[in-house]
TIVO-2410 file (N, C-alpha, C; in nm, 3 decimals):
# residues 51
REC num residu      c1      c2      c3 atome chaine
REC   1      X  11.514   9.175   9.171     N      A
REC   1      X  11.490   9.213   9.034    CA      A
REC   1      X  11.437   9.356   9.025     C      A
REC   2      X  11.337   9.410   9.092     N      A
REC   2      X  11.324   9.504   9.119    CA      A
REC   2      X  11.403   9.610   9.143     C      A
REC   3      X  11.452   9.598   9.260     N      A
REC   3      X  11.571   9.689   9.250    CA      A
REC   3      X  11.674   9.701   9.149     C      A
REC   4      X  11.685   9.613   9.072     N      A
REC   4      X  11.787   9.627   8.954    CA      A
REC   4      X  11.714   9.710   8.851     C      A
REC   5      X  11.602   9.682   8.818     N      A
REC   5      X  11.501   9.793   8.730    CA      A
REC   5      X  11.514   9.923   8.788     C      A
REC   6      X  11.520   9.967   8.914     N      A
REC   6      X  11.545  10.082   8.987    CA      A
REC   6      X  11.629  10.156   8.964     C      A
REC   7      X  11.726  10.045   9.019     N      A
REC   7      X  11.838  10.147   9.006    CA      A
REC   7      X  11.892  10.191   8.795     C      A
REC   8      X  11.839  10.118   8.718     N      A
REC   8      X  11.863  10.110   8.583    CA      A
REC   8      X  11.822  10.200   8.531     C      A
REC   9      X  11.692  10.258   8.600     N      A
REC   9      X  11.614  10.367   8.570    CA      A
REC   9      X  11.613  10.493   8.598     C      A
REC  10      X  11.748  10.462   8.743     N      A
REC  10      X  11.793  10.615   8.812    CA      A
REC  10      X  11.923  10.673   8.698     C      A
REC  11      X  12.027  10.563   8.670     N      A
REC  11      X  12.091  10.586   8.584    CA      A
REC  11      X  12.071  10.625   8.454     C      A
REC  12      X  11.938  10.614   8.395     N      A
REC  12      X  11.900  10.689   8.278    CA      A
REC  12      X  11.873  10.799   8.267     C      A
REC  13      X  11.770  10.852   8.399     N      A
REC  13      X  11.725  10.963   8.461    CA      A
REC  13      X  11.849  11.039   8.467     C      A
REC  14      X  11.956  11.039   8.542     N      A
REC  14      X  12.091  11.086   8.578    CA      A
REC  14      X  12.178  11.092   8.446     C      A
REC  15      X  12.180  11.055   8.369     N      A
REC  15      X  12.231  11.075   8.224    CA      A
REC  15      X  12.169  11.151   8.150     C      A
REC  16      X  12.032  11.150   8.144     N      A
REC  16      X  11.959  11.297   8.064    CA      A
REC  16      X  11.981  11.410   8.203     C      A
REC  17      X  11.979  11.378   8.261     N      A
REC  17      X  11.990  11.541   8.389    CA      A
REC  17      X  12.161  11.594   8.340     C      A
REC  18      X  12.246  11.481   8.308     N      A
REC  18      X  12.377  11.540   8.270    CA      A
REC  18      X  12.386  11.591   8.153     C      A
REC  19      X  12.334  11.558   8.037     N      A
REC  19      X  12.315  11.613   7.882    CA      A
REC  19      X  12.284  11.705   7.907     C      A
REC  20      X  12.141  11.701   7.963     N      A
REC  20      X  12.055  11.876   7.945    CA      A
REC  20      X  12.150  11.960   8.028     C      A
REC  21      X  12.182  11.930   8.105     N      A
REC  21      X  12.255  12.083   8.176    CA      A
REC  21      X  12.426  12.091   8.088     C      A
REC  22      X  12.425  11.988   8.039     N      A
REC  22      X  12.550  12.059   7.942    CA      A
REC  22      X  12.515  12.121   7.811     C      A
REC  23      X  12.380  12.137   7.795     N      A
REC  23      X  12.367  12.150   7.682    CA      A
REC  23      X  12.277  12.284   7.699     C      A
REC  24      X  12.208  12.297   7.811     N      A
REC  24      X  12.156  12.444   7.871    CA      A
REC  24      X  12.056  12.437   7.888     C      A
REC  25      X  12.005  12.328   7.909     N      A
REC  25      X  11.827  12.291   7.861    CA      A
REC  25      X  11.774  12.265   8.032     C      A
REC  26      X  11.683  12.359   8.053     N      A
REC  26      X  11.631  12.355   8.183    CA      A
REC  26      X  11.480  12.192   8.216     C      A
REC  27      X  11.544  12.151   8.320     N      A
REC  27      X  11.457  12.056   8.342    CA      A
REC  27      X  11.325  12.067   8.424     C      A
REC  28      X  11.184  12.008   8.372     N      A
REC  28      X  11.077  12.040   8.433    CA      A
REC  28      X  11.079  11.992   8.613     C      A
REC  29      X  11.044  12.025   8.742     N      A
REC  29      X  11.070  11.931   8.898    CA      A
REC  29      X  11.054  11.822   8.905     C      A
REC  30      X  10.912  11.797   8.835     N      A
REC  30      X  10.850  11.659   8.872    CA      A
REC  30      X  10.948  11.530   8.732     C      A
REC  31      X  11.011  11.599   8.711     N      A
REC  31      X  11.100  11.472   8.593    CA      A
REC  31      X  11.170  11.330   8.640     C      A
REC  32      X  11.089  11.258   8.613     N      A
REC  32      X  11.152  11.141   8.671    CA      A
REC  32      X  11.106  11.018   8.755     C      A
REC  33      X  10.982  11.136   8.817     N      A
REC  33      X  10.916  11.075   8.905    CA      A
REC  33      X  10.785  11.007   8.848     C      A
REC  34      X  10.772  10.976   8.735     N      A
REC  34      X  10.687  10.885   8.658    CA      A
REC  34      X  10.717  10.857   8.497     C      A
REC  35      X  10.705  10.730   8.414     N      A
REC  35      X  10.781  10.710   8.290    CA      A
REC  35      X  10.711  10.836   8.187     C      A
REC  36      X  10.583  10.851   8.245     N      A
REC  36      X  10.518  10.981   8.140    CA      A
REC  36      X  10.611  11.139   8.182     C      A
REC  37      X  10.638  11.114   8.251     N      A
REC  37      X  10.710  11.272   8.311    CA      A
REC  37      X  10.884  11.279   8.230     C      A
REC  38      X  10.920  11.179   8.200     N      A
REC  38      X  11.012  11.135   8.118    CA      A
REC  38      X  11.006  11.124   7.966     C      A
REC  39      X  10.915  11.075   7.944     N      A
REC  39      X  10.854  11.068   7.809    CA      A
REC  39      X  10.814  11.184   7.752     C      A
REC  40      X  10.741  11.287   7.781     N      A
REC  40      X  10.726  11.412   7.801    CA      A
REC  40      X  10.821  11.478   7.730     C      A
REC  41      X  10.929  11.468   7.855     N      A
REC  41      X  11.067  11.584   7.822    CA      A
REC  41      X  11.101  11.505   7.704     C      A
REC  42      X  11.097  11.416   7.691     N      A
REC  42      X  11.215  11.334   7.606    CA      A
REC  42      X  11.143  11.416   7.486     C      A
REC  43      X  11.000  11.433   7.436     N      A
REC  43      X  10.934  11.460   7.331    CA      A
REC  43      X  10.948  11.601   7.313     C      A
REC  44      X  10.958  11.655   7.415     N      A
REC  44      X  10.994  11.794   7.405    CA      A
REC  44      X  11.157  11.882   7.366     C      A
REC  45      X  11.242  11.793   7.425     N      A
REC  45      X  11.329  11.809   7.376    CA      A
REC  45      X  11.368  11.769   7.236     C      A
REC  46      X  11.332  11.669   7.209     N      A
REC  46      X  11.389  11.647   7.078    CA      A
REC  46      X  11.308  11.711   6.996     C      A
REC  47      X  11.218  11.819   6.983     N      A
REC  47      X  11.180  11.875   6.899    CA      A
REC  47      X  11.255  12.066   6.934     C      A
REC  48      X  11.310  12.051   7.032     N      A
REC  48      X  11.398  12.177   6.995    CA      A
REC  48      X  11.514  12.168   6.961     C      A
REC  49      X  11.548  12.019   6.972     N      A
REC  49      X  11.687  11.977   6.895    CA      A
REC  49      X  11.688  11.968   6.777     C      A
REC  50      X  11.552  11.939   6.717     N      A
REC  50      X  11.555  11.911   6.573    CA      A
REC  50      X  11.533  12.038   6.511     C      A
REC  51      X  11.439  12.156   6.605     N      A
REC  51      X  11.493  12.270   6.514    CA      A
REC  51      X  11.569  12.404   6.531     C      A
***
């Protein structure tokens, strides 16, 4: 079960790493490597998307 949360979570990670670089948006190192380090960008980005 675990590992299925894992790997579910690499694939989300790996889908925003593909948006932002198509979209030009530089990613912080440590991204990914904790749900706050994710949460973060996520908050940050969507406020330069929105303006």
């Amino acid at each position: 079960m675990i590992l299925f949360l894992l790997s579910r979570q690499n694939k989300i990670i790996e889908f925003i790493r593909s948006m932002a670089a198509k979209l030009g948006v530089t990613i912080p190192g440590g991204f990914g490597k904790t749900d706050e380090s994710v949460i973060d960008f996520m908050n940050a980005f969507s406020k330069k998307v929105r303006t």
